[in-house]
Structure formats: structure tokens, C-alpha cells
C-alpha positions as CSV (number, residue, x, y, z in Angstrom):
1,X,-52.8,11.7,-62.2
2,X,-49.5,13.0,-61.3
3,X,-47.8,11.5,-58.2
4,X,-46.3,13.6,-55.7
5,X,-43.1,12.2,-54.1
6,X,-43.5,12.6,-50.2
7,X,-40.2,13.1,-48.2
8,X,-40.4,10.6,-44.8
9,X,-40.3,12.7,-42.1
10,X,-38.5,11.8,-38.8
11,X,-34.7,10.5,-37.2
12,X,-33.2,7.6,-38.3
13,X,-31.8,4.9,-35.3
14,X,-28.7,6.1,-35.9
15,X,-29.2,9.8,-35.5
16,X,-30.9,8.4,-32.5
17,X,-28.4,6.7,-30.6
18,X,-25.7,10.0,-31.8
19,X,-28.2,12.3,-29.9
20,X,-28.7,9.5,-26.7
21,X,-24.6,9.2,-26.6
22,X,-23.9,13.0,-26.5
23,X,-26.5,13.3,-23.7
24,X,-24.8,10.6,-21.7
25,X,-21.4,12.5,-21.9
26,X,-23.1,15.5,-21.1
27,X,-24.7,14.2,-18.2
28,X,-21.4,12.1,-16.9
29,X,-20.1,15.4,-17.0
30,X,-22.5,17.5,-15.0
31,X,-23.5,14.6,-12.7
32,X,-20.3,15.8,-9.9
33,X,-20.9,19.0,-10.1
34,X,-24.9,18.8,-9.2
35,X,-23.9,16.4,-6.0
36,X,-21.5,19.2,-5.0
37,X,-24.3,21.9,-5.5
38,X,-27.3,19.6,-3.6
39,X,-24.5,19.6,-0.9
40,X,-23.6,23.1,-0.6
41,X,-27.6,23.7,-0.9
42,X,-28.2,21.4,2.0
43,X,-25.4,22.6,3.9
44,X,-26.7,26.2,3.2
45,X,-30.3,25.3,4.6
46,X,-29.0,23.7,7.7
47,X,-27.0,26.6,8.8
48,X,-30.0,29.2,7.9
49,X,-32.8,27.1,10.5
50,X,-30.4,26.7,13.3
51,X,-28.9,30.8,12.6
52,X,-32.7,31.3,13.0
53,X,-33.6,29.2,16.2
54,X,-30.4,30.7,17.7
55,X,-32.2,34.4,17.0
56,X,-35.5,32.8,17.7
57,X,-34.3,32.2,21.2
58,X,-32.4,35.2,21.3
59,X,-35.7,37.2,20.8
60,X,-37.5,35.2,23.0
61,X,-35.2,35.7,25.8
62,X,-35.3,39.5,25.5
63,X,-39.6,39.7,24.8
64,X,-40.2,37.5,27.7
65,X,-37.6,38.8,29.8
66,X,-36.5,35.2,30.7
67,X,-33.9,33.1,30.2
68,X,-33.7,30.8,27.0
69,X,-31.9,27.6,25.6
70,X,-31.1,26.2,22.4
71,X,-29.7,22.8,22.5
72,X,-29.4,19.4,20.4
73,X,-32.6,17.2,20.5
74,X,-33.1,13.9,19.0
75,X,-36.1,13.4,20.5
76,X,-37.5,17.0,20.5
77,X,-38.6,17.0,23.6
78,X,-35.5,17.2,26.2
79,X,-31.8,18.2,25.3
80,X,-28.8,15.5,24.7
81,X,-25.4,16.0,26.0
82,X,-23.6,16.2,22.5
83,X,-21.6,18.4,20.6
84,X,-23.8,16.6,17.0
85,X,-26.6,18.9,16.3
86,X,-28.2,17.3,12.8
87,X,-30.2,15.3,14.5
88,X,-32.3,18.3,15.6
89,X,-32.8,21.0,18.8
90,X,-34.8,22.8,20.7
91,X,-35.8,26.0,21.4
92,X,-37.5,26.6,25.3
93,X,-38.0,29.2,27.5
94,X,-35.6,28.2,30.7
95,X,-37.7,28.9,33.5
96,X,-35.5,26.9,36.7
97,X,-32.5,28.7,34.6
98,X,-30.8,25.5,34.2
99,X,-30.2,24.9,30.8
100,X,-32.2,21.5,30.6
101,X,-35.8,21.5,29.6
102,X,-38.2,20.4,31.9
103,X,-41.6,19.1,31.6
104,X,-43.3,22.5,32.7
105,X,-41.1,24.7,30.3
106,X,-42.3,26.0,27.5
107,X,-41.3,24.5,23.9
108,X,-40.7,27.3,21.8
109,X,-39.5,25.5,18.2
110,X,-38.0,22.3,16.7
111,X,-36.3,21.5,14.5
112,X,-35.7,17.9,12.8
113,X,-33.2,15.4,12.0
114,X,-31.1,16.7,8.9
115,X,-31.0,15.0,5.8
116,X,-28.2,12.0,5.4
117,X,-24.6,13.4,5.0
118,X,-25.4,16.9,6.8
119,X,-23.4,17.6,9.9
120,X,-23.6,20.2,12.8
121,X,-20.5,20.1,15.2
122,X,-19.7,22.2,18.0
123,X,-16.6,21.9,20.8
124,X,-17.1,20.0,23.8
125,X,-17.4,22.9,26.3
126,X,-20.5,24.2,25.0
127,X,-23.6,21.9,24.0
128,X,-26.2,24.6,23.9
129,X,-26.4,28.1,24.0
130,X,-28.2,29.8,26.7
131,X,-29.3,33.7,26.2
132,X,-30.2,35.6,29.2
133,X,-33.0,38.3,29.8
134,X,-30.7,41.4,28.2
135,X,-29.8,39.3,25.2
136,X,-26.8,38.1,25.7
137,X,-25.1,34.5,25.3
138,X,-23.7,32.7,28.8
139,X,-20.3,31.3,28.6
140,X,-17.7,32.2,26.5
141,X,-18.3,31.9,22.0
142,X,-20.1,29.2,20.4
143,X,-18.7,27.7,17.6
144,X,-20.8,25.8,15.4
145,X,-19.6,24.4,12.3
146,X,-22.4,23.3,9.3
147,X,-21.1,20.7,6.6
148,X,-22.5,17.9,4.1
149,X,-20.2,15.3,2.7
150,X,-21.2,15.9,-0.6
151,X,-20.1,19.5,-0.4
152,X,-17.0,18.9,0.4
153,X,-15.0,21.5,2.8
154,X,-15.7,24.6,0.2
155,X,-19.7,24.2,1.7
156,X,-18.6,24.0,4.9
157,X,-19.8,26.7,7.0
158,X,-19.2,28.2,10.7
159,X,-21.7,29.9,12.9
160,X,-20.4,32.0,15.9
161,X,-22.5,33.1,19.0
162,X,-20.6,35.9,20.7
163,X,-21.0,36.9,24.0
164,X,-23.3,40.0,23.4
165,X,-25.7,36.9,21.7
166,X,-25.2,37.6,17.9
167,X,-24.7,35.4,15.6
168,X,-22.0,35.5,12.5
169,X,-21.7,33.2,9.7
170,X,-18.2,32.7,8.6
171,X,-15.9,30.3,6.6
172,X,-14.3,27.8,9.3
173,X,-10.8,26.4,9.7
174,X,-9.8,23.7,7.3
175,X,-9.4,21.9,11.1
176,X,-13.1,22.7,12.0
177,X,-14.1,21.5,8.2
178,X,-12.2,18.1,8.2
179,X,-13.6,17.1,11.8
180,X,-17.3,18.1,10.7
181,X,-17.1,15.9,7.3
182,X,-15.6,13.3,10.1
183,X,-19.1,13.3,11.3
184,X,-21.0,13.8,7.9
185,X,-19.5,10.6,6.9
């Protein structure tokens, strides 16, 4: 009977730890760059639900042929009197036109808190936006500016209600990016 040498298959512990030590580098090395991309992700989504409950209630203002507010909402039921919008808003048809929802007006969307580190600033003029019956915003433009912390100002985003009611997504000031991360934390 002739014996047949068998070669041991497998890694050895040192081959092992080689292969667990070049992951770890690899991941030190990536680790910055994913937060960065979670933050311009999250700042991204932010800035895409309110652009769409500013049209929402843009739409709704012209179907309906009535007036319509959007406005921050912690408790997404009435609208507070700040310029911070990440911890939600409202959408409502503004039936007494005057730009505060009342129990009898229709809730037409909410939206919730944003995640930890988002931010959604506007100036101190302007603490919703109000579209009337044609389309078109009240006052004079909105400024809203969209950041996350971990994003840094490159993420940072600005959304613009003009007059006519549209909405434009642009890059903001380094001003406007440095007072939202303010708020971000």
C-alpha cells in the first residue's frame, strides 16, 4: 500500500492576522469619507421632501383655488415661530388666509423630525411660505438653506422660493453654510 502525501489545506494565523491588518487600514481609510457621503445623502434627502411639500402646496393652492401654507412644525399639528425647519412642517390648506393653521383647516402633509446632525435654516423674516390661489409665493424670496454636520459646507444646499412660487435648488453662501452647520451642531 502506497501512501499518498496530502497537502493541509487552509491559512496559517499569520496569513490571518496580514489579511485582518490590511482590512483595518483599509477601513481607517474609507471610514471619513463614508461619514462625509451619509451626510451629503442625508442632506440630499432633506432638501428633496421639503422641495416637494413646498410644490405640494404650491399645487394645492392652485387645484383648490385657495390659499396654502407651509411652515415648521414640531408637533405636526400647528406651525412654530422659527426660522429651524428639521424638526418637521406642515402642509394645510389656509382657509381664514392667515398663515397659522387652525383646527378646522385641512392638513395636507407632514413631515418629521430629521435625523441628528441635519439642519434646515431660513432668515428671520420669513417662517413659512404662503402660496396664493394663482400660484404664486406672498412676501418677498424664501431662502432655505439644507445642511448635515457630517457633510460638511460642500453638502450644504440652498432652496429658493421666488415670488412667481417656484422653487430652485442652488449652492448657498459660505455665510448661509457656516450659520446652518451652526445649527447642525
Amino acid at each position: 500500500m502506497q501512501k499518498s502525501m496530502l497537502r493541509p489545506c487552509g491559512f496559517t494565523l499569520i496569513e490571518l492576522l496580514m489579511a485582518v491588518a490590511i482590512l483595518a487600514v483599509l477601513l481607517a481609510l474609507a471610514a471619513p469619507s463614508y461619514g462625509k457621503l451619509i451626510g451629503r445623502t442625508r442632506s440630499h434627502a432633506a432638501g428633496e421632501t421639503l422641495h416637494g411639500a413646498l410644490n405640494l402646496a404650491r399645487t394645492t393652492a392652485v387645484s383648490r383655488g385657495a390659499h396654502a401654507v407651509v411652515c415648521p412644525s414640531a408637533d405636526q399639528r400647528s406651525c412654530d415661530r422659527t426660522t429651524h425647519w428639521q424638526r418637521g412642517w406642515i402642509v394645510f390648506a389656509d382657509v381664514d388666509r392667515d398663515r397659522t393653521r387652525s383646527d378646522d383647516e385641512p392638513l395636507i402633509a407632514v413631515a418629521q423630525a430629521q435625523p441628528a446632525g441635519v439642519a434646515i435654516v431660513t432668515s428671520s423674516g420669513r417662517p413659512r411660505v404662503a402660496y396664493r390661489p394663482d400660484g404664486s409665493a406672498e412676501g418677498t424670496n424664501l431662502s432655505l438653506t439644507v445642511c448635515d454636520r457630517a457633510g460638511g459646507p460642500a453638502a450644504a444646499t440652498r432652496l429658493t422660493v421666488n415670488n412667481a412660487g417656484r422653487v430652485r435648488r442652488s449652492a448657498p453662501t459660505p455665510a448661509q453654510a457656516a450659520a446652518c452647520l451652526r445649527v447642525a451642531g
